[in-house]
C-alpha positions in Angstrom: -100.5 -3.7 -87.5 -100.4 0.2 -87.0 -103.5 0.6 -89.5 -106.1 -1.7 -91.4 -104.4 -2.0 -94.9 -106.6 -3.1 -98.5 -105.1 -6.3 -100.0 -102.1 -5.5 -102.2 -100.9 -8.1 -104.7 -96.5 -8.2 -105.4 -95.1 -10.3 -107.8 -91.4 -12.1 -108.4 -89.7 -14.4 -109.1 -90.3 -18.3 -107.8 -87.1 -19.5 -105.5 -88.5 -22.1 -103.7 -91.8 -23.2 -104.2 -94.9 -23.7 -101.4 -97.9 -22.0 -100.3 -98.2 -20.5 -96.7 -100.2 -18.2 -94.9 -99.0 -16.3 -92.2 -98.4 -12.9 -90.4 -96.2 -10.5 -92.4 -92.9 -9.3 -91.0 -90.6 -6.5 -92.2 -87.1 -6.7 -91.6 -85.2 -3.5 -92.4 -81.5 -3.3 -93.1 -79.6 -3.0 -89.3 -78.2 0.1 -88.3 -74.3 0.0 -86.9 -74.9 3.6 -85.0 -71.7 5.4 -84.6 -68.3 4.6 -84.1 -65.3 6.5 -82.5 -62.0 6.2 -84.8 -58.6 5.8 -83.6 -54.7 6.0 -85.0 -54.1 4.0 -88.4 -51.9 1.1 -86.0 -55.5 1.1 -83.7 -57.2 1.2 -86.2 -55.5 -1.7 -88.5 -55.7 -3.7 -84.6 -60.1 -3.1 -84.5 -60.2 -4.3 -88.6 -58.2 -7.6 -87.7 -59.7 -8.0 -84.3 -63.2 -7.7 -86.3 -61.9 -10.4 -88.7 -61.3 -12.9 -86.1 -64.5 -12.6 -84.8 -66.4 -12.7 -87.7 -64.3 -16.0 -88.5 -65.3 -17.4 -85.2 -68.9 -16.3 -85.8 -69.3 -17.9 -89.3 -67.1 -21.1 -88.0 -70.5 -21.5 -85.1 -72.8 -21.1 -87.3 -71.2 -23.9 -89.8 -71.2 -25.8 -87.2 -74.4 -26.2 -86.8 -75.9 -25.6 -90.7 -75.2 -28.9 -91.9 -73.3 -29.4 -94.7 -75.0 -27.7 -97.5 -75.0 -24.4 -95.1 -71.3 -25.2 -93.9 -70.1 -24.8 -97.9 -72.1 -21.8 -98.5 -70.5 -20.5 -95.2 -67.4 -21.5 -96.6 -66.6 -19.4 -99.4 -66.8 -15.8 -96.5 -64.7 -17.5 -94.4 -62.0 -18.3 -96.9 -62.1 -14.4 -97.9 -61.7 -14.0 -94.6 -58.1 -15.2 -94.8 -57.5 -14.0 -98.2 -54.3 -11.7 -97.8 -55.1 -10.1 -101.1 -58.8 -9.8 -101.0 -58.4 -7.4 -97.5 -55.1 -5.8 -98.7 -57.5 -3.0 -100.0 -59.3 -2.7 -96.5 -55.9 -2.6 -94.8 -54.2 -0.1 -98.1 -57.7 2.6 -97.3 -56.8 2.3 -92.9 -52.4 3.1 -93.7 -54.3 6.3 -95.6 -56.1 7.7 -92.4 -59.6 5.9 -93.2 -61.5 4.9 -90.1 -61.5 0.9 -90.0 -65.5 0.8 -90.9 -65.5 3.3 -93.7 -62.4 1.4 -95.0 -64.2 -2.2 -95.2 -67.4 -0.5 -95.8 -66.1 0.8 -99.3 -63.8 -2.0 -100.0 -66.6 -4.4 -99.7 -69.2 -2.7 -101.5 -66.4 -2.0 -104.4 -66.8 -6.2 -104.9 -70.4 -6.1 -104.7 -70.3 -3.6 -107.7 -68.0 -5.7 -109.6 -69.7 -8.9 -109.0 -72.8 -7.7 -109.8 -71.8 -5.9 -113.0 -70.9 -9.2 -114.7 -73.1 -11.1 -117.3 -72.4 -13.8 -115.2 -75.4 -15.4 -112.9 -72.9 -17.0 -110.5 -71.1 -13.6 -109.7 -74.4 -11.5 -109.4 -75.9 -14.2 -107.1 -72.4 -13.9 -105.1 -72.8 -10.5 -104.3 -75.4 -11.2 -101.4 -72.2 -13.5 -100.0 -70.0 -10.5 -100.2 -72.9 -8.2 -98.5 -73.5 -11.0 -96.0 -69.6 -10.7 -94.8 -69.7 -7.1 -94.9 -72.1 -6.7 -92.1 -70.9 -9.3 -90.3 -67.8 -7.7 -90.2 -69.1 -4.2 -89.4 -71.3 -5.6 -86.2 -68.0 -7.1 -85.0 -66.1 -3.2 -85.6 -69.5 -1.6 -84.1 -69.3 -4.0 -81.0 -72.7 -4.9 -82.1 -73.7 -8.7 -81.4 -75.4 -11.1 -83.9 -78.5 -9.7 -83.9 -81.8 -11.7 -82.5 -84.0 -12.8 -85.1 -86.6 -10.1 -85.6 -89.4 -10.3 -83.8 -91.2 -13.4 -85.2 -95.0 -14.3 -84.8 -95.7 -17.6 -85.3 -96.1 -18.3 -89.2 -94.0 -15.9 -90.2 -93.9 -14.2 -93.7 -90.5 -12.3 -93.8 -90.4 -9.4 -96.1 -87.1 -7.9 -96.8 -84.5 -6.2 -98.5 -82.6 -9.1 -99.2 -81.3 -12.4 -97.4 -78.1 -13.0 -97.1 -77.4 -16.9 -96.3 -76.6 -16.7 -93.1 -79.3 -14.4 -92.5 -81.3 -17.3 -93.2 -79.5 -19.4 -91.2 -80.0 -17.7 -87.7 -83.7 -17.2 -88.7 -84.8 -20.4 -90.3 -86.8 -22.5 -88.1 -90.4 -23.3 -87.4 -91.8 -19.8 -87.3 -90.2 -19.3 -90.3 -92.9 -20.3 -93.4 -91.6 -18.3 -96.0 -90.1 -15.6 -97.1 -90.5 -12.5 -100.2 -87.1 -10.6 -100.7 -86.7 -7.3 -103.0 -83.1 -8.3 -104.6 -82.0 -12.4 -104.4 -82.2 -14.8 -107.2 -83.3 -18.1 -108.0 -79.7 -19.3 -108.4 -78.5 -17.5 -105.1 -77.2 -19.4 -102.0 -80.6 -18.2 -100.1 -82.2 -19.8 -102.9 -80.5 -23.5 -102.6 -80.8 -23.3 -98.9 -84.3 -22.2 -98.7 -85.4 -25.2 -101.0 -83.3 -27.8 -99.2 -84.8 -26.7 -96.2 -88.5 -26.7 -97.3 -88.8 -22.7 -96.9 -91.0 -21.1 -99.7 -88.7 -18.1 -101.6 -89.8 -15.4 -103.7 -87.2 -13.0 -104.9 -87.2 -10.1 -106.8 -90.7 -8.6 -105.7 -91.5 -5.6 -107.2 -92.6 -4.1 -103.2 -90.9 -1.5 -101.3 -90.8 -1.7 -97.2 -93.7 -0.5 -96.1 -94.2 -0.2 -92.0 -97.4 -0.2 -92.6 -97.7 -3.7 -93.9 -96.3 -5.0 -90.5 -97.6 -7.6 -88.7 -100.5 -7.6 -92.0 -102.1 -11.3 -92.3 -100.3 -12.7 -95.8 -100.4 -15.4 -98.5 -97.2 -16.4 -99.8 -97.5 -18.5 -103.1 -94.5 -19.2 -103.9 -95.2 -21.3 -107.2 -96.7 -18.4 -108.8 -93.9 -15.7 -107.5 -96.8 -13.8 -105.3 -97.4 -12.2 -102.0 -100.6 -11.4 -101.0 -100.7 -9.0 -98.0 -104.2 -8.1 -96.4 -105.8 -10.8 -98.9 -109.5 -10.5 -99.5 -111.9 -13.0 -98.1 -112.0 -14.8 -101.8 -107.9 -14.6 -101.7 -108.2 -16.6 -98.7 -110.5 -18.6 -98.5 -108.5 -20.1 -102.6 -105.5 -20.4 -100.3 -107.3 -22.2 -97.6 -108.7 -24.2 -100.0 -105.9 -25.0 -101.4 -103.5 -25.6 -98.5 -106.5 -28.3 -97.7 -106.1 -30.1 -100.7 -102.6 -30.1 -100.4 -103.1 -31.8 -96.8 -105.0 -34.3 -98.0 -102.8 -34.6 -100.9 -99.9 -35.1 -98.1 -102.0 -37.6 -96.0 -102.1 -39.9 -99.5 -98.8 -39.6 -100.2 -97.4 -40.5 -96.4 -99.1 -44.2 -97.5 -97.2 -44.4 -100.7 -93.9 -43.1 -99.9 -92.2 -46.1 -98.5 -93.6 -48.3 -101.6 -92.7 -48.6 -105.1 -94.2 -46.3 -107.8 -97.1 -47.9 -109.6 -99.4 -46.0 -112.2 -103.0 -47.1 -111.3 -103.1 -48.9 -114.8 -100.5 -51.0 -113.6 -96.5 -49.4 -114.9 -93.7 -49.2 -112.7 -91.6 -46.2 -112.5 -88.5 -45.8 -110.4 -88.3 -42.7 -108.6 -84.5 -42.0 -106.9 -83.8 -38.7 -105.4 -81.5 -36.0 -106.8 -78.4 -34.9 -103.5 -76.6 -31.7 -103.3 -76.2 -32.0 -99.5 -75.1 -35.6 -98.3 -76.7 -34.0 -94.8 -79.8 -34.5 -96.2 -79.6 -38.5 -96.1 -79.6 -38.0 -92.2 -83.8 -37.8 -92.3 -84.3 -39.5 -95.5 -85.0 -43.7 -95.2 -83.4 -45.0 -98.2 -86.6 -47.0 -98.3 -88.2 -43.9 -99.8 -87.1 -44.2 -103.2 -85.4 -46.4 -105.7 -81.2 -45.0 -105.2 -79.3 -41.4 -106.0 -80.0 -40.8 -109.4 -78.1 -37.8 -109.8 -75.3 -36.8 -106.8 -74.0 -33.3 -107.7 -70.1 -33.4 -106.6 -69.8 -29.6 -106.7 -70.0 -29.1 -103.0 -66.7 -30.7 -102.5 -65.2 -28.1 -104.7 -66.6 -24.7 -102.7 -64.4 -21.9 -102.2 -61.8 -23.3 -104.6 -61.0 -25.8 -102.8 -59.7 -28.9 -104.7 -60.5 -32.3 -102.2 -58.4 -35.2 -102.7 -58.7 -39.0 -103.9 -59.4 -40.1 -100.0 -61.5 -37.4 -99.1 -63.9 -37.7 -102.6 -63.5 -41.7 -101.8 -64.6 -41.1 -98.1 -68.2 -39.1 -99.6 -68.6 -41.6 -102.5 -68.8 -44.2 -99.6 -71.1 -42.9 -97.5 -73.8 -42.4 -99.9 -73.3 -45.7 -100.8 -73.6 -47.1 -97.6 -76.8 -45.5 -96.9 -78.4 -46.3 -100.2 -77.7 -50.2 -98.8 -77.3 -52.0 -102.1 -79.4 -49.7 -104.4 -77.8 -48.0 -107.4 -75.9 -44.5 -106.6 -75.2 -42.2 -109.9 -72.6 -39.8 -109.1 -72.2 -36.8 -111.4 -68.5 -35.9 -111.9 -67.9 -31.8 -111.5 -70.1 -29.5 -113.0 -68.0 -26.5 -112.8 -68.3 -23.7 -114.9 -71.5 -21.6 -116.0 -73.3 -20.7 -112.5 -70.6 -22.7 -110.5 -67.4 -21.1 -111.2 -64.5 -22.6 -109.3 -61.4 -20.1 -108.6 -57.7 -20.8 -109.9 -59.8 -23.3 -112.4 -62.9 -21.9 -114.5 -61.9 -19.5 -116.9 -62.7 -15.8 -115.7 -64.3 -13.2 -118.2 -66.1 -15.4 -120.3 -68.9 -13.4 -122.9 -71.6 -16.2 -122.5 -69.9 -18.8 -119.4 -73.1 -21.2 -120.0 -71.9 -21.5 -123.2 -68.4 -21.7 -122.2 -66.0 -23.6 -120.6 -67.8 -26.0 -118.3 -68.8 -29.4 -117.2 -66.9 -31.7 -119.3 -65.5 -29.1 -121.4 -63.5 -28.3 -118.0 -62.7 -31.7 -116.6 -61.5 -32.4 -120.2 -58.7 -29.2 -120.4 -57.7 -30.1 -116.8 -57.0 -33.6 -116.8 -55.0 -33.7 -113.4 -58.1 -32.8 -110.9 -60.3 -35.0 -113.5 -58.1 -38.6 -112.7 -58.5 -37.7 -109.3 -62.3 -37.8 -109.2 -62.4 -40.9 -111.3 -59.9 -43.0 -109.6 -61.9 -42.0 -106.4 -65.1 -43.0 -107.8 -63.6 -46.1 -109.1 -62.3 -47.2 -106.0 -66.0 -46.3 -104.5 -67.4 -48.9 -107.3 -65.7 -51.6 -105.6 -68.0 -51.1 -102.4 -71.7 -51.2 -104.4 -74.1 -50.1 -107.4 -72.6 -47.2 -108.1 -72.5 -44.9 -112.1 -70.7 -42.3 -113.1 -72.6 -39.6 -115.2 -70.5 -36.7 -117.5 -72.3 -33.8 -117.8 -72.4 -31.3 -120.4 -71.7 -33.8 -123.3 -72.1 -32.6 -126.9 -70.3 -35.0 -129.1 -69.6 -38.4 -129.2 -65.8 -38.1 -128.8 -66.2 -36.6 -125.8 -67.2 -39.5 -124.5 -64.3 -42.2 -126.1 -62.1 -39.3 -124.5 -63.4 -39.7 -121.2 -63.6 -44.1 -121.4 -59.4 -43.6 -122.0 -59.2 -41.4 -118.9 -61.6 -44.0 -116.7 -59.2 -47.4 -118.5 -55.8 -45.3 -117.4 -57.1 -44.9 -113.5 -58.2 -48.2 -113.7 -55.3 -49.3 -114.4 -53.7 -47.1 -111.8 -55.1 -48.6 -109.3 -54.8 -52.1 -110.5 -51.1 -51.6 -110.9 -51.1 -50.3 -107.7 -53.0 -53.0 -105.9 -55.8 -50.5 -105.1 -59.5 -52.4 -104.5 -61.7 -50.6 -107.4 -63.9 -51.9 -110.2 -65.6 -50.4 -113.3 -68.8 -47.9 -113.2 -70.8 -47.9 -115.3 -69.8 -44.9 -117.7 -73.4 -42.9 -118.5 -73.9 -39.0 -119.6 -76.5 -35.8 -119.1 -78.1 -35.3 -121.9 -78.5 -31.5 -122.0 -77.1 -30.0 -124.8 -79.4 -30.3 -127.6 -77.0 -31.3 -130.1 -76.2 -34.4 -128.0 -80.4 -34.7 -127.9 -80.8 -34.6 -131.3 -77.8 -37.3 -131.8 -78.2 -39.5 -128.8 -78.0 -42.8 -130.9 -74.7 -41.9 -131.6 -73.2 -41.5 -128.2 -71.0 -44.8 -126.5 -72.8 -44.9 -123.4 -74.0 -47.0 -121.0 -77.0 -44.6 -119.6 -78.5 -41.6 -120.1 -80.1 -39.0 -118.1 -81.8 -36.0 -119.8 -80.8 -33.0 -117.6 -84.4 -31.2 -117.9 -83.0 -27.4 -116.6 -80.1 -26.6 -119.1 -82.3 -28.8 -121.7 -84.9 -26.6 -121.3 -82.8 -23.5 -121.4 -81.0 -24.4 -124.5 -83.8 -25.6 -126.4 -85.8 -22.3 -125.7 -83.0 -19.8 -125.7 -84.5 -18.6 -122.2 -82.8 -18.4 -118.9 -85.3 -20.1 -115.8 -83.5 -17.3 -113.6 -84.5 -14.1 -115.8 -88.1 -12.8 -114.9 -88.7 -11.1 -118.3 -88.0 -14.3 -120.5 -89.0 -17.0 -117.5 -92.2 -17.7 -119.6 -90.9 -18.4 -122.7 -88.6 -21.0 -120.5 -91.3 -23.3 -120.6 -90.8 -27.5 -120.1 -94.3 -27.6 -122.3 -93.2 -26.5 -125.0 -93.7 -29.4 -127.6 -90.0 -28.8 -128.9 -89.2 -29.8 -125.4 -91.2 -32.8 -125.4 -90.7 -33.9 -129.0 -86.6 -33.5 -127.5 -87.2 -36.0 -124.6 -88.9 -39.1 -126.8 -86.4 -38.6 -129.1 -84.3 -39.1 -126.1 -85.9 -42.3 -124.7 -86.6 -44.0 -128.1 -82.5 -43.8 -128.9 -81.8 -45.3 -125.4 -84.2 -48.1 -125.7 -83.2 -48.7 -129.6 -79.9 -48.8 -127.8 -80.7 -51.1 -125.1 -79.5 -48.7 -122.4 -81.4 -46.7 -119.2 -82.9 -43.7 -119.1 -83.4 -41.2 -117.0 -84.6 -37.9 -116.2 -83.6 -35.2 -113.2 -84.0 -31.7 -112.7 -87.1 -29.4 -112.2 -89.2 -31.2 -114.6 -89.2 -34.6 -112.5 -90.2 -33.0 -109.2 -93.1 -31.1 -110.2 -96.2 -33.8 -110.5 -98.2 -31.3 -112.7 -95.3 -32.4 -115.2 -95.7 -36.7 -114.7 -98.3 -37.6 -117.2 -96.5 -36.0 -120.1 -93.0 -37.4 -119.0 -94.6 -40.8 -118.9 -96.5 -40.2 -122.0 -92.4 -39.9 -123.7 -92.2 -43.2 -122.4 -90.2 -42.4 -119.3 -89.9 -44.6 -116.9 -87.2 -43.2 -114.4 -87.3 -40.2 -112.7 -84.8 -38.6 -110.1 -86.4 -35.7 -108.1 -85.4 -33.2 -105.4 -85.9 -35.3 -102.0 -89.1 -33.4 -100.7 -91.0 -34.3 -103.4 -90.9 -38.0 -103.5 -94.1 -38.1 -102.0 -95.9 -35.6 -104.3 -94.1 -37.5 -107.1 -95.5 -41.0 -106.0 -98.7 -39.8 -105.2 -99.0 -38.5 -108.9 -97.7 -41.5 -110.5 -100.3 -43.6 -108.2 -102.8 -41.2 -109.6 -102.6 -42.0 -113.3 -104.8 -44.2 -114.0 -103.6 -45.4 -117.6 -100.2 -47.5 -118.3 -98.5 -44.2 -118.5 -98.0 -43.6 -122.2 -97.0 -45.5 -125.6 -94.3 -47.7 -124.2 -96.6 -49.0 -121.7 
């Protein structure tokens, strides 16, 4: 640190959430220095050359990301081999451009068009687009991957932005967390920085400041704040927090392998929400009660559309690790923040209230049969449901049992081992909420993020409305009992997933709606356990 700075207070946006304090480290945006240009034909050579090695580049790092990071990774190296998506590069060399300025321009004309959508998705896709840019520019510059900048210890990495496979080469253990100036909370930084424990905050209203380098800081990214140069009463709350939160983890080591019991008694099943199957590599399926909610939207990156073997080969390894407990497999979620290419409708006013989930798999019946005759070929091998998402009336769902009875029959006819799922839905569209009784089901599961959304006409990833987006709100809660009493009048499960079920500050009022079933992002079993140990009563009116 060049100079003694006062403590300085940003705020943004919650990514990932934690609490760390560490060293502060700026990393500025890298600097390709000067090139020499050649002949349009040399030229066109450098820019393909480039391309190559980028390719091989990305293809290491996949390698080596696991699979949440190998997707993500995915999607820059399919533009990599996208004739028309570097026709423009190629059109701006046969014009006399230098190869850099070429790519350079053509690049950052699709990060300006990406980011002047309405759509989440597209603006959180720019940072891929920037990611690939550079990449490709080192490889024109001759300039290597660069080294991780120079990391203390517990580092606190203030920057610009993040691009994923920024994150990538730096995450590791000197890596505690991390503020960004651009990024957002649905962003591929984002989803890897949570599945990798890393606290995010994005969108911090901070500039680059040299002199903050190498500053002591408190990152808490719960509240969306960065503390540089905190006070002695800043720091001694975080210390005296990051103690209880020890403790806190010391309890919940004990409990995790165990069954959730309230103190007063009430169980409660606690299963684990899976984007990444890599994930199940450290995770003892002792730990928790199944998969409650598998998000197949990995196998669809890039546009690419797997088939019946390769969904069947996923579908049994998770249920080969869960060894006998129940698996809930979501079928494909496309649409609103996850568009897929060639099949989500582009240019859509409003996509969240568009086209997706169901709505999708319903107008494209030919990719839908494939997913359910590979999931009910998986159903032959162990517990395993299939959940609909995005359901908002009841014929939805009779639509979807015909499309589940012709695969079956499919495979029967074709002497294909299979057997029936059970058929369940999301409940997140409040329409559906308000009607559940109505629905032919054989389980429910309230998705907490879109409900909340909906219900509150507030997006979780917009800073100026993020407070109104609040699960608190009694319209909320009122939402979700309504929800459990028409399951149980029905006879049927319920569940809930999403942000609401991980955060323990939450638990006492989702038991006191009368659930019992809760399916939560897989580092926060123990926090979750721990809180359900912790309430002392029998959790609420349904006992």
């Amino acid at each position: 640190m060049a100079e003694a700075v006062s403590e300085r207070v940003f705020t943004g946006l919650s990514a990932a959430k934690g609490l760390v304090i560490g060293t502060l480290v700026i990393e500025a945006a890298a600097h390709q220095g000067g090139r020499q240009a050649g002949s349009s034909p040399e030229e066109r050579k450098a820019l393909e050359d480039a391309i190559v090695l980028a390719g091989r580049e990305l293809e290491a790092l996949a390698a080596k990301a696991g699979d949440l990071g190998a997707e993500i990774l995915e999607f820059q190296s399919a533009l990599l081999e996208d004739e028309d998506f570097l026709a423009l590069s190629f059109a701006k060399i046969e014009a006399g451009g230098p190869a850099h300025e070429a790519w350079a321009t053509a690049l950052d004309g699709e990060v300006a068009e990406y980011r002047a959508g309405d759509d989440d998705y597209f603006k959180a896709r720019a940072e891929d687009l920037l990611d690939l840019k550079d990449r490709v520019l080192r490889s024109l510059f001759g300039t290597q991957t660069e080294a991780p900048a120079q990391m203390e210890k517990d580092t606190v990495l203030l920057a610009e932005d993040l691009t994923p496979s920024r994150f990538l080469e730096l995450q590791g253990p000197s890596l505690r967390g991390a503020a960004i100036l651009g990024g957002s909370p649905t962003g591929h930084v984002a989803i890897l920085a949570r599945a990798h424990g890393v606290p995010l905050v994005v969108g911090l209203n901070a500039r680059l400041d040299s002199a903050l380098h190498g500053a002591p800081a408190v990152l808490d990214a719960k509240a969306g704040k960065l503390i540089v140069a905190p006070g002695q009463d800043a720091l001694a709350a975080a210390k005296d927090r990051l103690d209880a939160l020890a403790t806190d983890r010391r309890a919940w080591e004990d409990l995790i392998a165990r069954p959730a019991v309230t103190g007063g008694g009430t169980a409660v099943q606690v299963s684990i929400n899976l984007d990444d199957p890599a994930l199940l590599d450290s995770l003892p399926p002792e730990h928790c009660d199944g998969i409650g909610l598998t998000r197949t939207e990995f196998l669809f990156s890039g546009g690419h559309l797997p088939g019946e073997d390769a969904q069947f080969g996923v579908y049994k390894r998770l249920l080969d690790w869960a060894a006998g407990r129940p698996v809930t497999i979501r079928t494909l979620d496309a649409g609103g923040d996850k568009p897929i290419p060639g099949v989500t409708p582009v240019g859509e006013t409003n996509p969240f209230l568009g086209v997706r989930g169901l709505r999708l798999s319903l107008r494209h019946p030919e990719i839908f049969a494939v997913q359910l005759r590979a999931l009910a070929r998986a159903a032959a091998l162990g517990p395993l449901k299939v959940m609909v998402p995005m359901v908002t009336v009841p014929d939805e769902m009779a639509r979807v049992r015909v499309l589940l009875d012709r695969a079956l029959a499919d495979l029967a006819a074709a002497g294909i081992a299979h057997a029936r799922p059970a058929l369940g839905m999301m409940i997140e569209v409040p329409a559906a909420a308000l009607n559940a009784g109505s629905f032919a089901a054989d389980f429910f599961s309230i998705g907490s993020n879109d409900l909340v959304q909906y219900l509150t006409a507030s997006a979780r990833d917009n800073p100026a409305v993020a407070s109104l987006a609040d699960a608190r709100n009694p319209a909320v809660l009122e939402t979700i009992r309504r929800c459990v009493d028409a399951a149980r009048a029905k006879g049927i499960e319920i569940s809930l997933c999403g942000d609401m079920a991980s955060d323990p500050d939450l638990l006492p009022l989702l038991l006191d709606c009368g659930l019992r079933s809760l399916s939560v992002a897989p580092a926060q079993l123990g926090p979750v356990k721990l809180a359900i140990h912790r309430q002392l009563g029998t959790g609420g009116r349904h006992g």
